[in-house]
Steps between C-alpha positions, in 0.01 A plus 500: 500500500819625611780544194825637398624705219871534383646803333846592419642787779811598383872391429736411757862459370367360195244285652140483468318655818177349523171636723212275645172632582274314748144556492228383664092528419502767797666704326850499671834490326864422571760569257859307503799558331759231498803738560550458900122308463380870601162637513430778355143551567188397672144658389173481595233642487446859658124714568683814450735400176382178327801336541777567760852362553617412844886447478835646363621467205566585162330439160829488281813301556700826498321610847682216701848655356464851515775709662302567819365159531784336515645781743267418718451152491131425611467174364123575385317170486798293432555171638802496745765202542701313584497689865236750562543822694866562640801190600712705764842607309411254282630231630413161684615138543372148461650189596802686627533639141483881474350706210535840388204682302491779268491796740243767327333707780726688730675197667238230460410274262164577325178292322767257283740783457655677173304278264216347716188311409363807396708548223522144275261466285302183601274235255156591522235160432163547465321214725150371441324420852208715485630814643720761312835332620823587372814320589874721541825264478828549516832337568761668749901374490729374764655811651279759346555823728661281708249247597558135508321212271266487173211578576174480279203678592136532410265783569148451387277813484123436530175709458189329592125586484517659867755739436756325640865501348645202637923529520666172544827408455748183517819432480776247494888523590773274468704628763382672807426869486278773608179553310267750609248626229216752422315740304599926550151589382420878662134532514319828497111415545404845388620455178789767526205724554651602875807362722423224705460713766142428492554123532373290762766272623439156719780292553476160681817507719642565863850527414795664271858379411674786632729652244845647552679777424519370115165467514583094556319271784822337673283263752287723724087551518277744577149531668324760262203558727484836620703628204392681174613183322198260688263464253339206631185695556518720149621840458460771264868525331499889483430482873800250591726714249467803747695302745778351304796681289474298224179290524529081494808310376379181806562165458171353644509149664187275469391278808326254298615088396819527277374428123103551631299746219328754762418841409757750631435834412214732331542890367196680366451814337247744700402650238371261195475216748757286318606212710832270497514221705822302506561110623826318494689197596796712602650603845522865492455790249710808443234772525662832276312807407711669267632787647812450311360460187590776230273755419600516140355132416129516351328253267472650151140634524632715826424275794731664754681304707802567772472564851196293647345457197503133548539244762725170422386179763790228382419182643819292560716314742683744769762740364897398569277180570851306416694677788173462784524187653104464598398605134264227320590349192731717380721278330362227273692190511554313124255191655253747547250739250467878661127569451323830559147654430321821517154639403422854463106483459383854352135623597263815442157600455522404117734176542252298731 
């Protein structure tokens, strides 16, 4: 039967910091922490190891505030709001009205800004439905990095029997305002035992939001067949790397029914045969590989991470979504609940 344990993680400005471990009879666990409703691990179980962990992350508080951490910002496993990815120079209107956001990455608006989602400390419930379920809330004010309306949110975290964690959230407004949410988990399959180079990569999609200059989609779309970015057919990662600068920072668009639960993407590890599929209800997915990431961050017991060392698929509504006129549900309206899930199902030669 699946179950949760809760232990105290650390203290945050005086307040309690509480973890959440999922588990399941197959031997797969999730562990939560209700600053940012982060994870901070996944394990299962490994032929080579015993146990392996799959993710980023740190097993004390003080990890997600160390000096080169927060230097380099890499969100690891945090959940990201009100506005994932980047809101061109922060700015937008609605209803004629406009609205300036906290401006935090070069001239753009990023994930929520100075003090997004990922850094409140949520209310973590325990729910009894027969799976390992954890529900995240958290209340957000009128005009909070700039964004308009109340709005309360939900995000429920659930492990079942089939190695699925299940990531759904709602939310409510008051006034009308971009919402755009999702989970920065960076997955390495290996268990930090290689880069992801030797991941297998499938990705369910015909087209990109092109990006500008800033790194920002501003309207236009791209074919990617024919380029090192089509992965519609599955590609070893190390083998598209060789033909980009700085490997995959895409915003991938789905061509599926708006809302519909289809499977989107799958990566596996060559090596131990470790398998994640992922299914959502969402349009697109920013696709990142980490070549940014900081080669000084490792979990305590020396998991290295940095540069490819983890790939990071954020399932969410399109990026500067509140600025592209053809971008779905990108602002929730207060008669309306914004609603959102994603599975990432977990499989190996031991989990099946």
């Amino acid at each position: 039967m699946p179950a949760i344990q809760t232990t105290t993680f650390g203290l945050h400005n005086g307040q309690e910091i509480h973890q959440y471990t999922l588990q399941n009879s197959k031997g797969m666990e999730v562990k939560i922490i209700d600053y940012g409703a982060t994870i901070t691990s996944i394990n299962i179980p490994d032929a080579a190891s015993g146990m392996k962990n799959i993710v980023c992350g740190f097993d004390n508080l003080s990890g997600y505030f160390g000096a080169a951490y927060l230097q380099n910002a890499p969100y690891f496993g945090c959940t990201v709001g009100r506005y994932a990815s980047r809101i061109k120079d922060g700015h937008f209107s609605i209803d004629g009205q406009e609205y300036n956001l906290a401006i935090n990455n070069g001239s753009n608006h990023l994930h929520g800004g100075m003090e997004g989602f990922d850094k409140k400390v949520w209310k973590g419930e325990v729910m009894a439905d027969g799976n390992a379920t954890l529900q995240m809330s958290l209340e957000s004010d009128h005009l909070e990095e700039g964004y308009p309306g109340n709005v309360s949110l939900k995000v429920i975290f659930s492990l079942n029997e089939e190695n699925e964690l299940s990531i759904t959230y709602e939310a409510r407004t008051d006034q009308t305002t971009p919402l755009s949410l999702t989970n920065h988990t960076y997955f390495n399959l290996s268990g930090f035992k290689d880069t992801i180079e030797n991941h297998h990569a499938k990705i369910n999609s015909a087209t990109i939001l092109t990006p500008d200059e800033t790194n920002v989609p501003v309207g236009e779309i791209e074919a990617v067949k024919g380029t090192a970015a089509d992965l519609q057919e599955g590609r070893l990662l190390g083998d598209c790397f060789q033909e980009m600068e700085t490997g995959f920072e895409h915003y991938y668009m789905f061509d599926k029914p708006l809302d519909s639960l289809v499977k989107v993407a799958e990566f596996s590890d060559t090596k131990s045969g470790t398998k994640l599929e992922i299914l959502t209800t969402e349009p697109g997915a920013l696709f990142y590989t980490g070549y940014f990431t900081s080669d000084e961050l490792k979990r305590e017991n020396g998991d290295q991470y940095g540069r490819y060392r983890g790939l990071c698929f954020e399932t969410s509504r399109y990026p500067n979504g509140p600025n592209l006129p053809d971008s779905p549900k990108s602002v929730t309206q207060p008669d309306e609940v914004y609603q959102s899930q994603t599975i990432f199902k977990v499989s190996n030669p031991l989990l099946n």
